[in-house]
LUMMARRO-270775 format. One line per 3 residues: their letters; for each residue x negated, y, z negated of N, C-alpha, C. Coordinates in Angstrom, 1 decimal. Each point is the difference from the previous one (the first is absolute). Example, Ala and Ser with C-alpha at 12.3 -4.5 7.8 and 13.67 -1.06 7.14 Angstrom:
% LUMMARRO-270775
AS> -13.2:-5.7:-7.8:0.9:1.2:0.0:-0.9:1.2:0.0; 0.4:1.1:0.7:-0.9:1.1:0.0:0.8:1.1:-0.8
***
This chain:
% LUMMARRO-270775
XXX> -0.9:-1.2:0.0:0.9:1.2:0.0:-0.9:1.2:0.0; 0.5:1.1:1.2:-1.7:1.0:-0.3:0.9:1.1:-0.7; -1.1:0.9:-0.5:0.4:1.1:-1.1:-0.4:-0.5:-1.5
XXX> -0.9:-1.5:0.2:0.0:-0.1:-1.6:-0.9:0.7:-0.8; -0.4:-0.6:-1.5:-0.7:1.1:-0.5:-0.6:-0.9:-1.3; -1.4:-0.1:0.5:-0.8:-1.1:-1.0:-0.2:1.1:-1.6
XXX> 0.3:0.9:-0.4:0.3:0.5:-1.2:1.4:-1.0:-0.6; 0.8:-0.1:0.9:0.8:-1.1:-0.2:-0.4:-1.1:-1.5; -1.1:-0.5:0.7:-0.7:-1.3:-0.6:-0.2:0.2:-1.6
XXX> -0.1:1.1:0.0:-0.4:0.9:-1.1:0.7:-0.1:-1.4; 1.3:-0.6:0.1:0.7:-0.2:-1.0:0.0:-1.6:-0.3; -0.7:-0.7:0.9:0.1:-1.5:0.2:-1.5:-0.4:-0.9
XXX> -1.3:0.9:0.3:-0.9:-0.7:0.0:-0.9:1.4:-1.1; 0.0:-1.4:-1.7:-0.6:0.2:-1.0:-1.6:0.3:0.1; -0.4:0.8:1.2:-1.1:0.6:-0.6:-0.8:1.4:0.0
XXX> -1.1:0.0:-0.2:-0.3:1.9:0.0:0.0:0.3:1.3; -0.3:1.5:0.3:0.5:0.5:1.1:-1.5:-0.1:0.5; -1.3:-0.3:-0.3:-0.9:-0.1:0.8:0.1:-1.4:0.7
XXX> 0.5:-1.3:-1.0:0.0:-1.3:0.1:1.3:-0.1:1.2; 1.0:0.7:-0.1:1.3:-0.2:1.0:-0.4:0.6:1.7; -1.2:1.0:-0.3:-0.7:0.2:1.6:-0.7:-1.4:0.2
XXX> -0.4:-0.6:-0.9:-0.9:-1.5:0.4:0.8:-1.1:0.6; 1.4:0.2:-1.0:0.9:-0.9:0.5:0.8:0.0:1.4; 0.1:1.3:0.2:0.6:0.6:1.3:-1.0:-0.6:1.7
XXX> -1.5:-0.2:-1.0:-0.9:0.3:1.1:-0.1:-1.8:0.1; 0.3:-0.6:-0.8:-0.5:-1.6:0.1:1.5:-0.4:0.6; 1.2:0.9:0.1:0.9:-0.7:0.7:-0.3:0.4:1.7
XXX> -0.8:1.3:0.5:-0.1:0.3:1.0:-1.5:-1.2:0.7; -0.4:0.0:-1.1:-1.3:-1.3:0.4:0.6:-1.0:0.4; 0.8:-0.7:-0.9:1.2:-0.9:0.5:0.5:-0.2:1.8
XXX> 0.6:1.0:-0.1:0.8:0.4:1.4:-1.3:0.0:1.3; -0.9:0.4:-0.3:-0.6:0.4:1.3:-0.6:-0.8:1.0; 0.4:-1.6:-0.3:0.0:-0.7:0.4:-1.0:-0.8:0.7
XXX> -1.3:0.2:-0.1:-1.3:-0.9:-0.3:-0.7:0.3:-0.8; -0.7:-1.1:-0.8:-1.0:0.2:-0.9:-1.6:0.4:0.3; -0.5:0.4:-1.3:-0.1:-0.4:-1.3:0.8:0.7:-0.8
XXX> 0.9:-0.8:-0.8:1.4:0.6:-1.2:-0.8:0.1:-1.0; 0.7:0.5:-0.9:-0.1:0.8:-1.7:0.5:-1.1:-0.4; -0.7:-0.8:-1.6:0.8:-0.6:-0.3:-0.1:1.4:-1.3
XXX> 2.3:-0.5:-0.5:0.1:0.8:-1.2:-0.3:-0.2:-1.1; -0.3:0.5:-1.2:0.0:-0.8:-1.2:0.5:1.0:-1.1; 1.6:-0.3:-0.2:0.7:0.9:-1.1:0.1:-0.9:-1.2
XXX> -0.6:0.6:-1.1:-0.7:-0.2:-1.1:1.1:0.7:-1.1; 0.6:-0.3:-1.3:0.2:0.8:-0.8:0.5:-0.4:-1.4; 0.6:0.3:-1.0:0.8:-0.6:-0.8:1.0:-0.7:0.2
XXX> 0.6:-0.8:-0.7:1.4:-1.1:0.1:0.8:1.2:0.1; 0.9:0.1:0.9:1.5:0.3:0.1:-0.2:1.3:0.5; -2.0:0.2:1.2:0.4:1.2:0.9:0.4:0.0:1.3
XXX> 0.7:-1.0:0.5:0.7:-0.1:1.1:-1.4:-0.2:1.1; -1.2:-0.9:-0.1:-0.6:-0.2:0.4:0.6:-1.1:1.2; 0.7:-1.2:-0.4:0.5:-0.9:0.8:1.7:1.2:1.1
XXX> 0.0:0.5:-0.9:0.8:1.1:0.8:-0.5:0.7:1.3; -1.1:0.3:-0.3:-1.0:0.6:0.6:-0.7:-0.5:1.6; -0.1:-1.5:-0.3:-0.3:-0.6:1.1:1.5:-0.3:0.6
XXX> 0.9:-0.5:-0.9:1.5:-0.6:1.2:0.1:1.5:0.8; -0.1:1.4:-0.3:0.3:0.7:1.2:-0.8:0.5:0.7; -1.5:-0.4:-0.2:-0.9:-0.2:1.3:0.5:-0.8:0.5
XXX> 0.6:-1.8:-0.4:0.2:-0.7:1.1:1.2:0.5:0.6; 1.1:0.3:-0.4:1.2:0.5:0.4:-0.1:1.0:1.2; -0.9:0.5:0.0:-0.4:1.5:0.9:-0.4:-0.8:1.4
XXX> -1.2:-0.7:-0.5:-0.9:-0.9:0.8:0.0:-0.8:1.1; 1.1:-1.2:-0.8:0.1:-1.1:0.6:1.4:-0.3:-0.4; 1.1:0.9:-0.2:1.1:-0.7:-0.7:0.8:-1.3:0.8
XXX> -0.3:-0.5:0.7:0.4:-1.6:0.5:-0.9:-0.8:-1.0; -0.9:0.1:-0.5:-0.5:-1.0:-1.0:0.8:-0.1:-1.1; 0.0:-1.7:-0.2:1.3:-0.3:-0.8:-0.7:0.2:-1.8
XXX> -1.2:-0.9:0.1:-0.1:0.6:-2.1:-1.0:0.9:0.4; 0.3:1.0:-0.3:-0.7:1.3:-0.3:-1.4:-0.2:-0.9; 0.0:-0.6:-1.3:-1.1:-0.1:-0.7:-0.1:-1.7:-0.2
XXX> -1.4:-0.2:0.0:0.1:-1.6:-0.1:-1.0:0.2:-1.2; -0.4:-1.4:-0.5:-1.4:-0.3:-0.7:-1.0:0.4:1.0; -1.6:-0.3:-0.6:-0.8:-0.2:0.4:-0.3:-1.5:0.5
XXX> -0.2:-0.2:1.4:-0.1:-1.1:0.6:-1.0:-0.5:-0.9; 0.0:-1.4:-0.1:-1.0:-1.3:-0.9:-1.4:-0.2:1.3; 0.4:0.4:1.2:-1.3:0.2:0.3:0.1:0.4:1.9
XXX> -1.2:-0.2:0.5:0.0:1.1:1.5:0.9:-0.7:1.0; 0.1:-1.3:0.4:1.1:-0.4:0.7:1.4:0.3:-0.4; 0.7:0.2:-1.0:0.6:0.8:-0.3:0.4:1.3:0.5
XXX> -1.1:0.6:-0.6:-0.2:1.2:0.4:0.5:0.5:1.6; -1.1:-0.7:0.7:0.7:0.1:1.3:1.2:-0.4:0.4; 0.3:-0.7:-0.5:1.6:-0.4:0.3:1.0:0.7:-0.4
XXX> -0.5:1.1:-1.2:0.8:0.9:-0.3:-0.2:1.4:1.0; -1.4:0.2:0.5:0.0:1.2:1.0:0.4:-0.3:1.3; -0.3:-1.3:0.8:1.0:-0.4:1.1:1.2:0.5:-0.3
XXX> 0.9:0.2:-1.1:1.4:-0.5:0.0:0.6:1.9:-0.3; -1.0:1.1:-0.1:-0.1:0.8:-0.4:-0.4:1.3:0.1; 0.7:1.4:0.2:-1.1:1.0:0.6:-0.8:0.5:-1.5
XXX> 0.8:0.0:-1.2:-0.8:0.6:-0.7:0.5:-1.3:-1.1; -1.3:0.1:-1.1:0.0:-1.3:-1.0:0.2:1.2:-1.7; 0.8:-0.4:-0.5:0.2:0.5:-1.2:0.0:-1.6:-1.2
XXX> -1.1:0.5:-1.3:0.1:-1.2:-0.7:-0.4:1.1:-1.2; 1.1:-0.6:-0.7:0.6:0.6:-1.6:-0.6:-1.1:-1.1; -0.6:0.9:-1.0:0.0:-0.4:-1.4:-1.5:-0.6:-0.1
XXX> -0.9:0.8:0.7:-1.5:-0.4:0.4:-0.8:0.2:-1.5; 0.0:-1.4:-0.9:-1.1:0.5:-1.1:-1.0:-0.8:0.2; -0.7:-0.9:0.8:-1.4:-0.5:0.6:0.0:0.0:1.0
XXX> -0.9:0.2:0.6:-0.5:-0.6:1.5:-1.1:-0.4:0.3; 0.4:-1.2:0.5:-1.6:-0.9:0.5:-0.9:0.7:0.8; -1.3:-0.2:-0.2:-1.0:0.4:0.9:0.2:0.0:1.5
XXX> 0.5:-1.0:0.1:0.5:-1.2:1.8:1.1:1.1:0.4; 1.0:0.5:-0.9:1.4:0.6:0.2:-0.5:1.4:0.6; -0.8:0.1:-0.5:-0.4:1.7:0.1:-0.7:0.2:0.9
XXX> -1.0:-1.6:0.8:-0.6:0.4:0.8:0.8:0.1:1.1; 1.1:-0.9:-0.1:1.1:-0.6:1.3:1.2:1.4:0.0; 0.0:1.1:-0.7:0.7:0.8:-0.3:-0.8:0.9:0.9
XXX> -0.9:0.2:0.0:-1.1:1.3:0.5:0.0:-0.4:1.6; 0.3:-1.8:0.5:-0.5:0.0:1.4:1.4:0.1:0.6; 1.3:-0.3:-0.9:1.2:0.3:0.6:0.1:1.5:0.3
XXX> -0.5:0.9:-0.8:0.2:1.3:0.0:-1.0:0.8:1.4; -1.0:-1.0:0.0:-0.9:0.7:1.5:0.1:-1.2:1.1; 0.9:-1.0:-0.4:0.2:-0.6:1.4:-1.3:-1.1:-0.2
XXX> 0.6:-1.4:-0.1:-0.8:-1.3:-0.3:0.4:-1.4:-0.1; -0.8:-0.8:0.1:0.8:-1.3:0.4:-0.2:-0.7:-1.1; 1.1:-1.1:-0.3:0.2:-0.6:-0.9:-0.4:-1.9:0.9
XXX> -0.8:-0.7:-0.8:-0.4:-1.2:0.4:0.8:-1.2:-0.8; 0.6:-1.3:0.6:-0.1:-0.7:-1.1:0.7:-1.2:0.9; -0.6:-1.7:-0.9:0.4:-0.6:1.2:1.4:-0.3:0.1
XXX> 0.4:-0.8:1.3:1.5:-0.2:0.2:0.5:-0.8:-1.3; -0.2:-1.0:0.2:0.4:-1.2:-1.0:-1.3:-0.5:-0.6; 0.4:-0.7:-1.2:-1.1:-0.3:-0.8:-0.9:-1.5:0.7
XXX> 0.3:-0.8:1.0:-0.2:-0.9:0.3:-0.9:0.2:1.4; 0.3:0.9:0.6:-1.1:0.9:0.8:-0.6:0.8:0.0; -1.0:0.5:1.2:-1.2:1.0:-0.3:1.0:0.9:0.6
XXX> 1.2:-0.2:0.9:0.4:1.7:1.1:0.0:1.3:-1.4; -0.2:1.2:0.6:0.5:0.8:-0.9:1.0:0.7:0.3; 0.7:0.9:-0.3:0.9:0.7:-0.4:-0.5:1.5:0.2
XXX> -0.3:0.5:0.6:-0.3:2.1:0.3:1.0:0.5:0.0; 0.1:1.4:-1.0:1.0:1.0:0.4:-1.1:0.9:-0.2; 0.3:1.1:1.0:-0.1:1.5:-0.7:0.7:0.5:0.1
XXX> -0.1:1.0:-1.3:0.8:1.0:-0.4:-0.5:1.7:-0.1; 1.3:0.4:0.0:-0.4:1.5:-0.9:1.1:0.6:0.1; 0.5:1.0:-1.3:0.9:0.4:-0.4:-0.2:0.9:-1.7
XXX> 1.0:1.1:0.2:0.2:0.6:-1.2:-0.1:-0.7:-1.1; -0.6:0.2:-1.0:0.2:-1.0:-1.3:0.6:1.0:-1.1; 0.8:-0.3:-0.9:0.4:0.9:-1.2:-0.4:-1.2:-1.0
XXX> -0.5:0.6:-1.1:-0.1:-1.0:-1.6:0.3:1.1:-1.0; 0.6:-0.6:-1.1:0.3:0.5:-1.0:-0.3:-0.6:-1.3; -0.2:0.9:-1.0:-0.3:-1.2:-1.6:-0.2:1.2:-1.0
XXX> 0.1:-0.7:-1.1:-0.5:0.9:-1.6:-1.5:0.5:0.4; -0.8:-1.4:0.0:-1.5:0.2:-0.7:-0.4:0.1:1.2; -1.2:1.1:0.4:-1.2:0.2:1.0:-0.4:-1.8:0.7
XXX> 0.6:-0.6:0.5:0.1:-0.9:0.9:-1.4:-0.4:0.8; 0.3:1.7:0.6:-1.3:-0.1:1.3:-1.1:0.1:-0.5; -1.3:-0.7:-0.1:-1.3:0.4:-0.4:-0.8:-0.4:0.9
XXX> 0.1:-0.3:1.1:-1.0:-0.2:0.9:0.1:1.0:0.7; -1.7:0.6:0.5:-0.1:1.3:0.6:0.8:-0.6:1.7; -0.3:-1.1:0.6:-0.1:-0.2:1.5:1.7:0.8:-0.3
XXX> 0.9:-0.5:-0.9:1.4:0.2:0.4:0.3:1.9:-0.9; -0.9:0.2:-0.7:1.0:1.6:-0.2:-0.7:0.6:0.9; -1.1:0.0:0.7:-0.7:1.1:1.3:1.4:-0.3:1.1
XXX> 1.1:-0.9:-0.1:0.9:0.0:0.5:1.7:0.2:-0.3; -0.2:0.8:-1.5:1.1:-0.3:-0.7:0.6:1.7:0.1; 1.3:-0.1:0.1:0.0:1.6:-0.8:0.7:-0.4:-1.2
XXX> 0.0:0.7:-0.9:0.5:-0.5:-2.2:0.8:1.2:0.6; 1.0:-1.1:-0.7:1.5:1.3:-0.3:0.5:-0.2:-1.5; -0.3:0.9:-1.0:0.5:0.1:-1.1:1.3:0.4:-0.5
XXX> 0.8:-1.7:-0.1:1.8:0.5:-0.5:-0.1:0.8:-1.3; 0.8:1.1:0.0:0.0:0.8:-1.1:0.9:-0.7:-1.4; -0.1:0.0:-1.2:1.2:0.0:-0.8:1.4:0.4:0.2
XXX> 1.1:-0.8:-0.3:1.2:0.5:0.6:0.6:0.3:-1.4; 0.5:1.4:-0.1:0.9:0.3:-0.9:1.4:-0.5:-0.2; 0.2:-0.3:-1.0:1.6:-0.9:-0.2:0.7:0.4:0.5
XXX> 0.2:1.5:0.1:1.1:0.8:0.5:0.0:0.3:1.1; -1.3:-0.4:0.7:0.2:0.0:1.4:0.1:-1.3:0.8; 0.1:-1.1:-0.8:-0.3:-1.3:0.6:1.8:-0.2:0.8
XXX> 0.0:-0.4:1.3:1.1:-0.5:0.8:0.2:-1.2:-0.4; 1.3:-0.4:0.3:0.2:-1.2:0.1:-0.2:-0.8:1.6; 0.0:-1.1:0.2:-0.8:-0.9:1.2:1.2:0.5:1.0
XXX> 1.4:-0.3:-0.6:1.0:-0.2:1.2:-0.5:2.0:0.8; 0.3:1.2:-0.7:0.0:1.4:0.6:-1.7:0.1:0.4; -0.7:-0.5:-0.4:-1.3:0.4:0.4:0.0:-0.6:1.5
XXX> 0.4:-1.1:0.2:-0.1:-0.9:1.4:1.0:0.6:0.6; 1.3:0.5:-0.5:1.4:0.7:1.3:-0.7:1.2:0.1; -0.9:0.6:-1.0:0.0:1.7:0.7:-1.5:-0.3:0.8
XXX> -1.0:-0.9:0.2:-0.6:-0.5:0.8:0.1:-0.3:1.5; 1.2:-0.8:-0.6:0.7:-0.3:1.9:0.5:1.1:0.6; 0.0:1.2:-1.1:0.9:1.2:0.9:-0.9:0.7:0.6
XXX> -1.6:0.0:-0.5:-0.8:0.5:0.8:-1.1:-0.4:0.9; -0.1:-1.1:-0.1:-0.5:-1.5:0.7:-0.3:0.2:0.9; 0.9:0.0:0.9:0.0:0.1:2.0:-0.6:1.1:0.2
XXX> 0.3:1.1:-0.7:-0.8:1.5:0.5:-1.4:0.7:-0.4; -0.6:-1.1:-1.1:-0.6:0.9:-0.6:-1.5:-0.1:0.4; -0.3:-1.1:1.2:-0.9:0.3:0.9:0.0:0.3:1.2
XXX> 1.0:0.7:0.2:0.6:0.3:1.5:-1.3:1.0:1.0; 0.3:0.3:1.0:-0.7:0.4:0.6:-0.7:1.3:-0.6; 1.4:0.5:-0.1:0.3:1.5:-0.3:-0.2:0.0:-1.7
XXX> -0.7:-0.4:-0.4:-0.7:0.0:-1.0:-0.3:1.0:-0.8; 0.4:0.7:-1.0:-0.8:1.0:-0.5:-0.2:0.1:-1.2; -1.2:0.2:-0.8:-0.4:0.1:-1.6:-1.4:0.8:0.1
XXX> 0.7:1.3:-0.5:-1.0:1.1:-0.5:-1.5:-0.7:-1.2; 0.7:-1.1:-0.5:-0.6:-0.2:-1.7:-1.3:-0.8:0.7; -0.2:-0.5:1.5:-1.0:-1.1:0.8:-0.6:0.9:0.9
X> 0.1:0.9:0.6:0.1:0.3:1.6:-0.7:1.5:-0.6
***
């Protein structure tokens, strides 16, 4: 819908106004349609709408993807099977990550192949590559490998005041009311630009 207006987002998305140009800018990374992607990493206290945070990146993103936030895949064939199936990968409630995860996180994000054989009774293998947006979320500083934050942008969810906290059902209806427009062509947000 054109005429939208990414200040819009602004009442959706719990964070500071320096961190909400980062978020603005990892959804435009998103969109532009070859890599090397940003992976996200929104970080904050229980109950700052961090997992919130990524469902309307994916919602913006890729909204034909049916679960919006998954686990962390148990390992890289997985993995790929989840970016095959995917334009952007969101995985909620990140308090470890494997060495392996983070390296396989960094080659999805600049475009890399995943190896592994077909069946366990033969040598064929199995190749995918991939690449695609990644979003992760969690309490505790997750990321500690440098290969993966020289690729990360940190988005810090703010504390949410009681009195300001929505309920799921009006947060998602006044969402969908500004959904279709609010990266429309005709785009405009003084607070980025």
């Amino acid at each position: 819908v054109a005429g939208g207006d990414l200040q819009a987002l602004r009442k959706f998305v719990n964070l500071s106004d320096s961190d909400f140009k980062l978020f603005i800018g990892s959804l435009l990374d998103a969109l532009k349609g070859l890599g090397p992607y940003l992976v996200n990493i929104a970080t904050g206290e229980q109950g700052s709408a961090k997992s919130t945070l990524c469902r309307i990146a994916v919602r913006l993103i890729d909204p034909a993807h049916q679960a919006e936030l998954a686990t962390v895949p148990k390992d890289t064939q997985a993995l790929a099977t989840d970016a095959a199936n995917s334009h952007l990968l969101a995985y909620d409630n990140v308090s470890r990550l494997p060495h392996a995860m983070s390296d396989a996180f960094c080659r999805l994000a600049t475009g890399g192949g995943f190896k592994s054989r077909k069946l366990y009774t033969d040598g064929e293998q199995f190749v995918s590559s991939a690449l695609c947006p990644l979003w992760l979320n969690g309490i505790e500083d997750f990321a500690t490998q440098p290969n993966l934050l020289i690729r990360s942008v940190p988005l810090w969810a703010l504390q949410i005041d009681e009195r300001n906290r929505l309920d799921e059902r009006s947060l998602w209806s006044d969402f969908e009311a500004i959904q279709s427009g609010v990266l429309s062509r005709q785009t405009s947000c003084r607070c980025c630009w």
